[in-house]
C-alpha positions in Angstrom: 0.0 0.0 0.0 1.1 3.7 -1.0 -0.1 6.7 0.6 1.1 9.8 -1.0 0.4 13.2 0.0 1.0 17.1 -0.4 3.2 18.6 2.2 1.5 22.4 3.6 -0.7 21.9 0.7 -3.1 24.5 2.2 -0.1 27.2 2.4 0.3 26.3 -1.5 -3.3 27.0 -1.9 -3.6 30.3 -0.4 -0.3 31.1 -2.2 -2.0 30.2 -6.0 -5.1 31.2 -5.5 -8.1 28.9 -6.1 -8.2 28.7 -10.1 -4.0 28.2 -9.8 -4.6 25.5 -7.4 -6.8 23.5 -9.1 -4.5 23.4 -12.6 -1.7 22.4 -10.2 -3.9 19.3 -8.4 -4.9 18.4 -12.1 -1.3 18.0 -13.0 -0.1 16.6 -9.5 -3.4 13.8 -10.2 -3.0 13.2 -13.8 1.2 12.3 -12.5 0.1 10.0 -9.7 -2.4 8.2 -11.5 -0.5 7.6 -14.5 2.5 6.4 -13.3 0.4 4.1 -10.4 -1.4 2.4 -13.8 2.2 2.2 -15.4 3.2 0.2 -12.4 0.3 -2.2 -12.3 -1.5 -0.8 -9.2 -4.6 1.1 -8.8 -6.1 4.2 -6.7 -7.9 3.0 -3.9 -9.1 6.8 -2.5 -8.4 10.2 -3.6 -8.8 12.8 -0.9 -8.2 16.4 -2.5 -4.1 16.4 -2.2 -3.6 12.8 -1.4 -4.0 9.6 -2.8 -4.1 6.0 -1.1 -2.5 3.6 -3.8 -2.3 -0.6 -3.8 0.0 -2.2 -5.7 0.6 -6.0 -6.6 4.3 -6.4 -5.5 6.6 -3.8 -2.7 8.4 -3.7 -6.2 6.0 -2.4 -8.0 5.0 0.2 -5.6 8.8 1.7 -4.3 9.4 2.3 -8.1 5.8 4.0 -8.7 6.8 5.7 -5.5 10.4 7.1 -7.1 8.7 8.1 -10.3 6.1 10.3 -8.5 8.9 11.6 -6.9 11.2 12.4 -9.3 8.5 13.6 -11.9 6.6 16.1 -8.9 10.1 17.6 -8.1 10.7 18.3 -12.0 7.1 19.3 -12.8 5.3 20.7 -10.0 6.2 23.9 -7.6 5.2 22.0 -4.0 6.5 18.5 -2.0 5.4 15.2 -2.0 5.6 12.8 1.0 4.7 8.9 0.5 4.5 6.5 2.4 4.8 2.4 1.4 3.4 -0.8 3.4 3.3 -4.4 2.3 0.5 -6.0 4.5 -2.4 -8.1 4.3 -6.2 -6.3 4.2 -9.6 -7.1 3.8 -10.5 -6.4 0.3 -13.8 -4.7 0.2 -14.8 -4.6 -3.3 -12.4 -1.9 -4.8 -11.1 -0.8 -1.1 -9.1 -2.3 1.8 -9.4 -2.4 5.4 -7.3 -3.9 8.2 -4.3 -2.9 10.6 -2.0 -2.9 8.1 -3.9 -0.2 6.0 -3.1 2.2 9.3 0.1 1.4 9.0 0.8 2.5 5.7 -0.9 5.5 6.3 1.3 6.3 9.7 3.8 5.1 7.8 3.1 8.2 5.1 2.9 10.8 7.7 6.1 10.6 9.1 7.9 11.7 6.0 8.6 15.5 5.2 8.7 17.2 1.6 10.2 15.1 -1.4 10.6 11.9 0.7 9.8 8.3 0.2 9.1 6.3 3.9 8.7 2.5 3.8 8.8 0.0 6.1 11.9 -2.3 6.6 9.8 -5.7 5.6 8.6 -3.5 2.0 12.0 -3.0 1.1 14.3 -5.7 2.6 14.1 -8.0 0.0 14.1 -5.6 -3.2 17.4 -5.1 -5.1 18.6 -2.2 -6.6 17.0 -0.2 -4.2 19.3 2.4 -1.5 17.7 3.4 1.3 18.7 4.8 4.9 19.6 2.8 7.9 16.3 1.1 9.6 15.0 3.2 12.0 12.6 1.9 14.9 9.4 4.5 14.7 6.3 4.5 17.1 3.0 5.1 15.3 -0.4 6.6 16.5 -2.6 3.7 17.3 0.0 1.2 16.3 0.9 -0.9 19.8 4.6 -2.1 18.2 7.3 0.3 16.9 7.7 -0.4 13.1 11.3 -0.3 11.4 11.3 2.3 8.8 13.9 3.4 6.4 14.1 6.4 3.7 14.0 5.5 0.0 16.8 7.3 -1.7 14.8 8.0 -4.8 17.7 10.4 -6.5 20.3 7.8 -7.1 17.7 5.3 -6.8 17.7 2.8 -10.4 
């Protein structure tokens, strides 16, 4: 699971005005929901400046993850943050529900601007992907910490 977000997008929105805003969350959409399809996943919800994405593969999803990223910091004037999960969830028709659903989502607010957050078990087994030393995070609602790392999505292949 992917959870993607923009950082102070309110700030942005009183800095481009309403008509401005709306072109920019067109483009911003239009990026995360191309490049989720060109990885095989789909868009679960879409809430205004954040979208919560499920993919078929942890592979699948960090590399949808590092093209948002690298396409939003080429393309569009405001930050991204995403998050990234592998769990189990209760499929209910086109959306999910479970414990790991909230963790994905924690998981996504703990980044800042431009970053890619995933937990340790997404990435531990994916090749060709750099990331940051495991850190041990506590997460609202969440009874165990959760080992985290950041994705480096710039030298990322």
């Amino acid at each position: 699971f992917v959870f993607t977000d923009i950082v102070d997008s309110t700030r942005h929105l009183e800095h481009h005005g309403d008509v401005n805003w709306q072109k920019l969350l067109r483009r911003h959409d239009e990026l995360v929901r191309r490049v989720t399809g060109a990885e095989g996943g789909a868009v679960v919800d879409h809430t205004g400046d954040g979208f919560f994405l499920a993919f078929p593969a942890a592979e699948r999803a960090i590399a949808a993850a590092v093209a948002i990223q690298r396409e939003a910091a080429g393309d569009l004037p405001f930050e991204i943050r995403i998050g990234a999960h592998t769990a189990e969830a209760t499929s209910l028709g086109e959306n999910y529900r479970g414990k790991g659903v909230h963790v994905a989502a924690r998981i996504g607010a703990l980044g800042g601007g431009e970053e890619i957050i995933a937990s340790l078990e997404t990435v531990a087994a994916l090749t060709g992907v750099r990331t940051s030393e495991p850190r041990s995070e506590r997460l609202k609602g969440i009874s165990e910490p959760v080992d985290v790392v950041t994705v480096d999505w710039l030298g990322a292949s």
